[in-house]
MARLUMVO-183600 format. One record per residue (C-alpha): residue number from 1; residue in one letter; chain; x, y, z. Coordinates in steps of 0.001 Angstrom, whole numbers, plus 500000, padded with zeros to 6 digits. Layout:
atom seq=NUM&type=A&mol=A&u=X&v=Y&w=Z
...
***
This chain:
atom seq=1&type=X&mol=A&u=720595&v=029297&w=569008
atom seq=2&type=X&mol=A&u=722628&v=032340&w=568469
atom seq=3&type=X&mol=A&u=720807&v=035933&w=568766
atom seq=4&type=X&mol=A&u=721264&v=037551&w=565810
atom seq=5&type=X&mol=A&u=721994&v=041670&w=566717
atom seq=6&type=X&mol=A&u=722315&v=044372&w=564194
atom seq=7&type=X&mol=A&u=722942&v=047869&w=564331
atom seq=8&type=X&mol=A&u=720708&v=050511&w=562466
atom seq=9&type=X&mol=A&u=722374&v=052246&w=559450
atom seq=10&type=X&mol=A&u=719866&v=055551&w=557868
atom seq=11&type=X&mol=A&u=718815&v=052305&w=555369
atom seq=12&type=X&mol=A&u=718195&v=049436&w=557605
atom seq=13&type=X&mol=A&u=716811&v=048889&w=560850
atom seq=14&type=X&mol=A&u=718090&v=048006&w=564228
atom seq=15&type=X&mol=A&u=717296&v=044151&w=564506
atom seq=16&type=X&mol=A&u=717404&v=041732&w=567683
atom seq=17&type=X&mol=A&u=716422&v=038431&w=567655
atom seq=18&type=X&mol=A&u=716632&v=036746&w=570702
atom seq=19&type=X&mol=A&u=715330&v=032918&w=571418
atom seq=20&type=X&mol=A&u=716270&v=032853&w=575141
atom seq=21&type=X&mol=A&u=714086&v=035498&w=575729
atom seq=22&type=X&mol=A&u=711768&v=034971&w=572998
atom seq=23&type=X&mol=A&u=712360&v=038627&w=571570
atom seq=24&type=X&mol=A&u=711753&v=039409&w=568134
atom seq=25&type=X&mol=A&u=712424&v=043514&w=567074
atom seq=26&type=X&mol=A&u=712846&v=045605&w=564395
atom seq=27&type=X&mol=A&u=713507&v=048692&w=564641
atom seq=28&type=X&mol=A&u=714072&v=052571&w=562570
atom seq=29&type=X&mol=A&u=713991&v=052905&w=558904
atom seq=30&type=X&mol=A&u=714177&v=050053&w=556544
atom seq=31&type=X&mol=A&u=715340&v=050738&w=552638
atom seq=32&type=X&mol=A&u=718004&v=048705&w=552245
atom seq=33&type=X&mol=A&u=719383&v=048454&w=548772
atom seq=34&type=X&mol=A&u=718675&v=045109&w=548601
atom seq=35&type=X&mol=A&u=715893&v=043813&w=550878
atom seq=36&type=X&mol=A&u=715832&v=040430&w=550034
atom seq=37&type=X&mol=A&u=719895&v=039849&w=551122
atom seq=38&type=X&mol=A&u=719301&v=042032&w=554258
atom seq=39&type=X&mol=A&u=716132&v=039857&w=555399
atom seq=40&type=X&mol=A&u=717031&v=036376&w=554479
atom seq=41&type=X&mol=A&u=719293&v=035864&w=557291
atom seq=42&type=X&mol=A&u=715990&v=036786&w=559356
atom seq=43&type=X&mol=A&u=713607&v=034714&w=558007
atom seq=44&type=X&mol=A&u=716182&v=031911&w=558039
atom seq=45&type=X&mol=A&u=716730&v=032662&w=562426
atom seq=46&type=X&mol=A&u=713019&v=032399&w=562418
atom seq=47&type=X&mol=A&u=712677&v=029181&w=560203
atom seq=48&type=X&mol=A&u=715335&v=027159&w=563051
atom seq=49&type=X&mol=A&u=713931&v=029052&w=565851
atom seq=50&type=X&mol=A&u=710208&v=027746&w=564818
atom seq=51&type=X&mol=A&u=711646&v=024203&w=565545
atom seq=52&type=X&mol=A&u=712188&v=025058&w=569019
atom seq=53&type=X&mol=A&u=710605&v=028931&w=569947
atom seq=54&type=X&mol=A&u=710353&v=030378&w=573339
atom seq=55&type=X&mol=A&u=706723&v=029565&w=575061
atom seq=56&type=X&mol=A&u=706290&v=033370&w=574412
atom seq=57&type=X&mol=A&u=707256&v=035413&w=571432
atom seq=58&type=X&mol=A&u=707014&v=039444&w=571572
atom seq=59&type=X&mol=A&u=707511&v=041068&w=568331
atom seq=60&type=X&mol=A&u=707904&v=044560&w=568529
atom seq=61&type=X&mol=A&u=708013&v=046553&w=565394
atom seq=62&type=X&mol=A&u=709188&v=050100&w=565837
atom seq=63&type=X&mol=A&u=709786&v=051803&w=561839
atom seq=64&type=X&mol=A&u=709446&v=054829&w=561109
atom seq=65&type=X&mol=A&u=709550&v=054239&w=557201
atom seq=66&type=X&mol=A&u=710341&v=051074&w=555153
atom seq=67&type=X&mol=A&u=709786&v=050461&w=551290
atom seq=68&type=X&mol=A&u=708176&v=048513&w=549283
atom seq=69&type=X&mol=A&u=710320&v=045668&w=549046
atom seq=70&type=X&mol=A&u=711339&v=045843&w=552885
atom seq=71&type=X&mol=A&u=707243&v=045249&w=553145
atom seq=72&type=X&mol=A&u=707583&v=042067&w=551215
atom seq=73&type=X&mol=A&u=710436&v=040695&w=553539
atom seq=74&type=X&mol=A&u=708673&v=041790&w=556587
atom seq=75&type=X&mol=A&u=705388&v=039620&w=555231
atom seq=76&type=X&mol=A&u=707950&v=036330&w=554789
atom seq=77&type=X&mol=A&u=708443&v=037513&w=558734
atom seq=78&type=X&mol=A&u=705040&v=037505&w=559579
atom seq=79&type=X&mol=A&u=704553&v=034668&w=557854
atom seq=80&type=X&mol=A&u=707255&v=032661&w=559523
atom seq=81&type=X&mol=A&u=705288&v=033813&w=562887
atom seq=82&type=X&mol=A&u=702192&v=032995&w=561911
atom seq=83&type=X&mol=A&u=703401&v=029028&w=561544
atom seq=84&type=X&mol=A&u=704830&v=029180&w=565533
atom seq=85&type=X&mol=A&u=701452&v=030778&w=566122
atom seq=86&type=X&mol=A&u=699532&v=027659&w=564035
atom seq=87&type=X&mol=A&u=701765&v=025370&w=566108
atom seq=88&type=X&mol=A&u=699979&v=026696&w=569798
atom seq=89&type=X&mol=A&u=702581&v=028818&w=570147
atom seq=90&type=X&mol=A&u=701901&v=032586&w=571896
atom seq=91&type=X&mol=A&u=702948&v=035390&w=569444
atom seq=92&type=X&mol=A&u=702089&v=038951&w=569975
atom seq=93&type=X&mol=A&u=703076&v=041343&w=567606
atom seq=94&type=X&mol=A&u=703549&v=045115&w=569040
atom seq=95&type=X&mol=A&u=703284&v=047262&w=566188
atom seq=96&type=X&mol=A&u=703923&v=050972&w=567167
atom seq=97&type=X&mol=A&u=703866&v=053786&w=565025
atom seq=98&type=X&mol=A&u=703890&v=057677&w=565874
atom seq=99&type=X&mol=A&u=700730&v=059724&w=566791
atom seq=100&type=X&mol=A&u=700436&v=061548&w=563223
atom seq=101&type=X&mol=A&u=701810&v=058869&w=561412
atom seq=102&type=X&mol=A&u=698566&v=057499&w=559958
atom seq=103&type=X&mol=A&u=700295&v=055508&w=557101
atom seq=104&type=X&mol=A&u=702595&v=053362&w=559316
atom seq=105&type=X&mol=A&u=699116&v=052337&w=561435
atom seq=106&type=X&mol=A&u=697536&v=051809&w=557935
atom seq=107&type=X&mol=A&u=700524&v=049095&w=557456
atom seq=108&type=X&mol=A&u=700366&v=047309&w=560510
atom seq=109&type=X&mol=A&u=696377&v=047421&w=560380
atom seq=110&type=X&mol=A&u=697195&v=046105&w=556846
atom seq=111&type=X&mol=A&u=699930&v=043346&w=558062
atom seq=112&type=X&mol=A&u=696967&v=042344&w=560537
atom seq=113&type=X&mol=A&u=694718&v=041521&w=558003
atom seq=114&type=X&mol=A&u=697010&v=039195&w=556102
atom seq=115&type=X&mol=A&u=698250&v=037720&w=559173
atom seq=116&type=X&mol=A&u=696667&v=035395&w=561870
atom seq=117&type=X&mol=A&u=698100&v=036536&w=564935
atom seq=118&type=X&mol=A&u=697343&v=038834&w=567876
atom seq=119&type=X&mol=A&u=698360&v=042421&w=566999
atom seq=120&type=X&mol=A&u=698744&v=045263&w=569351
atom seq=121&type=X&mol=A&u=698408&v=048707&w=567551
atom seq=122&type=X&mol=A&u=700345&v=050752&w=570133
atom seq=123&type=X&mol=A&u=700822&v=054849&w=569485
atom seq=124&type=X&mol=A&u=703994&v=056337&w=570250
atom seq=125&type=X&mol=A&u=704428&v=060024&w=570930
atom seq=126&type=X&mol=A&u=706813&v=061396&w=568643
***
C-alpha cells in the first residue's frame, strides 16, 4: 500500500500515512475550503489499510486549529480507527496540543469520548 504524504498549506495540514510503519499523522492547521474532498482520500487509505494494518498503529495528531467541518472528517478518521481497534488491533492515538491551548485539549478530550480507543493527551510547549 502506497503512503500517502502531503505537504501543509496555511489551510490544510501536513498528512503522512504510512502502513509499513504503521504511522498515522496529521499535522498544523486544518480549514480547507472543502473538508470533505481534502479528507476522503484519507478515510479511503484507512478503509484498505484496515484490511491489512500494521500490528501497531500510532496516530499522532499535532493541530493547532481546524474547523468545524475538518472536525467532522477527522471523526470519519477516528472512526475508521476505532474498527482496526474492534478488530484486536493496537491503536494509540497521541493527541498533543500546546500548554495554553485549553480548547484543542477540550477536542481531543472530546474525540475521546466518542471514540473507543486509547488516547494519550500529551502537552506541547509552545
Amino acid at each position: 500500500m502506497d503512503p500517502i504524504i502531503i505537504e501543509g498549506t496555511p489551510k490544510t495540514p501536513s498528512v503522512k500515512f504510512d502502513s509499513k510503519q504503521g504511522l498515522i499523522e496529521i499535522k498544523g492547521r486544518s480549514i480547507p475550503e472543502n473538508s470533505i474532498e481534502f479528507y476522503k482520500p484519507l478515510v479511503d487509505w484507512l478503509e484498505q489499510y484496515a484490511a491489512e494494518p500494521a500490528q501497531k498503529t500510532n496516530v499522532n495528531i499535532n493541530l493547532e486549529y481546524f474547523n468545524t467541518s475538518s472536525s467532522k472528517c477527522i471523526l470519519d478518521i477516528f472512526k475508521k480507527l476505532e474498527a482496526i481497534y474492534k478488530a484486536k488491533n493496537e491503536v494509540i492515538v497521541n493527541w498533543h496540543y500546546e500548554e495554553d491551548d485549553e480548547d484543542m485539549l477540550e477536542a481531543g478530550e472530546d474525540y475521546e469520548s466518542i471514540i473507543r480507543i486509547p488516547f494519550k493527551m500529551i502537552e506541547v510547549e509552545d
